[in-house]
C-alpha positions in Angstrom: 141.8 55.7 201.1 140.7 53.1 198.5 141.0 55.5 195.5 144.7 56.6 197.0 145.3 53.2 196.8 143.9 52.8 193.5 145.4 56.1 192.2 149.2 54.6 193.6 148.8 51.1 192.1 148.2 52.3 188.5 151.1 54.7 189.0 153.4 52.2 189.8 152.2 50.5 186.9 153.1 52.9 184.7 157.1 51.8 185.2 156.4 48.3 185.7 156.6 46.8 182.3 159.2 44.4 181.1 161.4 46.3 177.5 161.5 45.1 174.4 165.5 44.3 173.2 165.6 47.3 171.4 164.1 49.3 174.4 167.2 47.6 176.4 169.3 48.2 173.9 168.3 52.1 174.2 169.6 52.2 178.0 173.4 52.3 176.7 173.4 52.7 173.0 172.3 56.3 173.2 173.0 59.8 173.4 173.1 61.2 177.0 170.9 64.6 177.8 173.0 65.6 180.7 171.8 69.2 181.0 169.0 71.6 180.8 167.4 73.6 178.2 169.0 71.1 175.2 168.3 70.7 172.0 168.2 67.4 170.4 169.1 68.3 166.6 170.0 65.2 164.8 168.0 61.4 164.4 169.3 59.0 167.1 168.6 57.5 170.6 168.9 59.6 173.0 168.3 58.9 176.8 168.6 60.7 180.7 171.1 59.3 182.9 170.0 60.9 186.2 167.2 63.5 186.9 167.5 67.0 185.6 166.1 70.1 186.6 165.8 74.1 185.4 164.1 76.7 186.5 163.2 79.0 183.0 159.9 80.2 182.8 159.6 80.0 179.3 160.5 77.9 176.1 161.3 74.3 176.5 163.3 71.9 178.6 164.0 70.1 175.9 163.3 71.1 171.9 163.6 68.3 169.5 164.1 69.6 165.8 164.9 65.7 164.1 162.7 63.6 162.5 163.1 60.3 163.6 163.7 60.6 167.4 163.7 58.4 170.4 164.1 59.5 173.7 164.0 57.1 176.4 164.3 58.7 179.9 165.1 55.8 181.7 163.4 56.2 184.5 164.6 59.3 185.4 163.0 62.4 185.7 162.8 65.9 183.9 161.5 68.7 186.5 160.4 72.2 186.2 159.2 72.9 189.8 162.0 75.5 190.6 160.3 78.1 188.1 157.1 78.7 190.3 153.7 78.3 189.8 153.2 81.3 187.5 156.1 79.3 184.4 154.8 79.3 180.9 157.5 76.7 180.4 156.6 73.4 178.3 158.9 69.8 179.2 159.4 68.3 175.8 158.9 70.4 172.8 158.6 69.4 169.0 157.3 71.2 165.9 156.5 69.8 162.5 158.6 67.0 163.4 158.1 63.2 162.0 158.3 59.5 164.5 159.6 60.7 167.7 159.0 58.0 170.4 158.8 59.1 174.2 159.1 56.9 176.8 159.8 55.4 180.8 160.1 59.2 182.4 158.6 61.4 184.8 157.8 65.1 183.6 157.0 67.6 186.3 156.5 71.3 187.0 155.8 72.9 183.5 152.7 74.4 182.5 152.4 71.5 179.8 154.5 68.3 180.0 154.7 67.4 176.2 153.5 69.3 173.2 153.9 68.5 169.7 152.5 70.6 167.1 152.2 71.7 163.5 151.1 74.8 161.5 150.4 72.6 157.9 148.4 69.4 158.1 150.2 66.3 158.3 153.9 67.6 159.1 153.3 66.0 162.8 153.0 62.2 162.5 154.3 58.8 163.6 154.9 59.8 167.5 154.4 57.6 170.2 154.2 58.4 174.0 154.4 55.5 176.3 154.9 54.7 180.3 155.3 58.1 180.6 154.2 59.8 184.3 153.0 63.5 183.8 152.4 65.3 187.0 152.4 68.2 189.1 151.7 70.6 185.7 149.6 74.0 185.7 147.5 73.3 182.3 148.3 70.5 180.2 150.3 66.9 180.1 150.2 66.2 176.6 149.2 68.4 174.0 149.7 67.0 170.5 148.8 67.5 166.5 149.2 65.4 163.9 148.5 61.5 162.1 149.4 58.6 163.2 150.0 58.8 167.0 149.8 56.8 169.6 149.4 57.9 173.6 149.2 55.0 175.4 150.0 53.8 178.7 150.9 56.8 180.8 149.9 58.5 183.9 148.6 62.2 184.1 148.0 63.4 187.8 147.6 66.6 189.8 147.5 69.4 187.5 145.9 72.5 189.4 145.5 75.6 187.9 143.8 77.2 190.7 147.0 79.1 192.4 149.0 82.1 191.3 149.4 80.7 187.8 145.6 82.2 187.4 142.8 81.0 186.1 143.7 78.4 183.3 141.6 75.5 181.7 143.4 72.3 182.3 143.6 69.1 180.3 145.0 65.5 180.7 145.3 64.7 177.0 144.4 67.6 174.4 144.4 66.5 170.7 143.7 69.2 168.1 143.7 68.3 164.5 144.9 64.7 164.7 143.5 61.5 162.9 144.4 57.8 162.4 145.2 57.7 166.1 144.7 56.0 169.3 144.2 57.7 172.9 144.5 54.2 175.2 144.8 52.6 178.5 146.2 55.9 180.3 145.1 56.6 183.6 144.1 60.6 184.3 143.4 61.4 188.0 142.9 65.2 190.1 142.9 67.5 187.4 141.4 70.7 188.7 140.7 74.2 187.3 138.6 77.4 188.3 137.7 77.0 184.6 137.5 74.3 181.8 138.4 71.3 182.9 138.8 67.2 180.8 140.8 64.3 181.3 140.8 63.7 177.1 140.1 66.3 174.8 139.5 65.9 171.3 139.1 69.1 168.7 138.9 69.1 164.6 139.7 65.9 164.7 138.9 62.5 162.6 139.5 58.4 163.2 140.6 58.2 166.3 139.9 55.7 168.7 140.0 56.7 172.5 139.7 52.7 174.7 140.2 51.7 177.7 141.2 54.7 180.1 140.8 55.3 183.3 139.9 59.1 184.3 138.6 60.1 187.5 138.4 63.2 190.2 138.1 65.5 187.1 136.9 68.9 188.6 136.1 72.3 186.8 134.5 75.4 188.1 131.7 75.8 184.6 132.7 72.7 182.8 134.4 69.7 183.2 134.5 66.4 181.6 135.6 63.5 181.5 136.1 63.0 177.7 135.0 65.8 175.5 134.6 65.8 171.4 135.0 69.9 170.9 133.2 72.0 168.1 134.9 71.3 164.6 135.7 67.6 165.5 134.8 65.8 162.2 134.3 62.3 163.5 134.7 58.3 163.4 135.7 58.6 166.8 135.3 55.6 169.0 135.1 55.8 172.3 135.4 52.5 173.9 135.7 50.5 177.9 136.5 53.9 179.0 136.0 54.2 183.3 134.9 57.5 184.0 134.2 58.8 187.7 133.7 62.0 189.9 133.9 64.5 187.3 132.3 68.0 189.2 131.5 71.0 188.2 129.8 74.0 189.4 128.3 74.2 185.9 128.0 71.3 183.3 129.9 68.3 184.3 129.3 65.3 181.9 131.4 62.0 181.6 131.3 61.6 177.8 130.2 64.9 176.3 130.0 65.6 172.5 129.3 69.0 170.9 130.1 67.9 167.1 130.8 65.3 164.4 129.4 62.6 162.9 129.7 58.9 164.1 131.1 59.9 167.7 130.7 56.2 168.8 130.4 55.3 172.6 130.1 51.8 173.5 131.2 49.5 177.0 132.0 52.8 178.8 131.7 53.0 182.7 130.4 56.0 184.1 129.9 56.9 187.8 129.2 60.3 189.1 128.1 62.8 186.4 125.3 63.1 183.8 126.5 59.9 181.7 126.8 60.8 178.1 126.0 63.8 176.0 125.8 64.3 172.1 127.1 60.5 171.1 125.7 59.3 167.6 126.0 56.1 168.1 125.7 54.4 172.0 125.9 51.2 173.8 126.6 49.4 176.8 127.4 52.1 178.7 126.2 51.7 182.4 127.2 53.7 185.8 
């Protein structure tokens, strides 16, 4: 009961913040997405006046193909559930694309919630996801390439890959060839697979700094993590006042686990359940 508790508190926290005037100003000075799959195509402000819905089973919700994009959902939310289980369908899509802000939404029923990627170093930058909540997915809330992002402040819960949509590894937060970056105060929460499963992932990546998260009730079937620095990773990676608790496995199951890089840096970390730490150069103050 106490972690239900817990696990409702920090969701409501998610939405209770206090905007900026510009993010008041985004309520009503933007561009309405009033149906579903849409593509926004041009810079701008653009926002969600109610809660949408569709039920395709592949592609995107909603494709952005502008640089220079913000997308403030208000609130409302942006659902997938009607596909089934088994969809193949992402949320919000973006490829190659430059300083696209996400923000104040719910994203629910897609095999990945957000995903923004690139095929050429550095044509993914400047993106910020904030106050977002993420949940009821089949693989992955927020899968992202790229320079200069932030993810920060946002709530990924309940992604399951164990039904009909087969055996899939899930992940709270997979970053793959990113750098200059920060990974913070997000709280990841029953994230279960037959497979792989981690609240943060982190591959071929450099400088990024990964503080202050909360991730618990992490469970995989031969792995599982809570924070996990793949093969290829390239390092300066801080890992900082991270809370870290229940990750199970019925294989390895490790809080912080590194397999590569140099200077994977893991200090003031909490970790209560699994083996602690694994593979960090540099450690301190971590205690269970």
């Amino acid at each position: 009961m106490k972690n239900l508790i817990f696990s409702a508190a920090l969701i409501a926290s998610a939405f209770s913040y206090q905007p900026s005037p510009v993010q008041a100003q985004e309520v009503t000075n933007c561009t309405a997405i009033t149906s579903l799959p849409a593509t926004i195509s041009a810079s701008g402000v653009y926002c969600m006046m109610q809660n949408l819905g569709t039920n395709i089973t592949s592609g995107a919700a909603i494709t952005i193909t502008a640089n220079n994009v913000t997308f403030n959902m208000n609130g409302f939310r942006l659902g997938g559930s009607t596909a089934g289980s088994t969809t193949q369908a992402t949320g919000i899509l973006a490829f190659e694309r430059r300083n696209i802000t996400i923000r104040n939404g719910t994203i629910r029923g897609f095999k990945v919630g957000m995903e923004f990627g690139e095929g050429t170093p550095d044509k993914s930058s400047g993106h910020l996801i904030e106050n977002m909540l993420l949940d009821r997915l089949t693989s992955v809330g927020i899968r992202i390439q790229g320079t200069g992002i932030q993810i920060r402040n946002n709530t990924i819960v309940d992604i399951d890959s164990t039904g009909p949509a087969g055996i899939l590894p899930v992940n709270g937060i997979t970053a793959a060839d990113v750098s200059n970056s920060v990974i913070e105060g997000n709280f990841i929460s029953r994230l279960i697979s037959s497979s792989q499963t981690f609240g943060i992932i982190i591959g071929s990546s450099r400088n990024i700094n990964v503080f202050g998260n909360t991730i618990q009730q992490i469970q995989g079937g031969n792995q599982a993590s809570g924070i996990a620095i793949n093969v290829g990773s390239l390092g300066n990676i801080a890992i900082q006042r991270n809370t870290i608790q229940n990750v199970t496995s019925g294989g390895s199951a490790r809080g912080i686990n590194s397999a590569s890089g140099t200077n994977i840096n893991c200090f003031d970390n909490v970790i209560v359940g699994p083996v602690q730490t694994s593979g960090c150069t540099n450690e301190a103050g971590t205690r269970p």
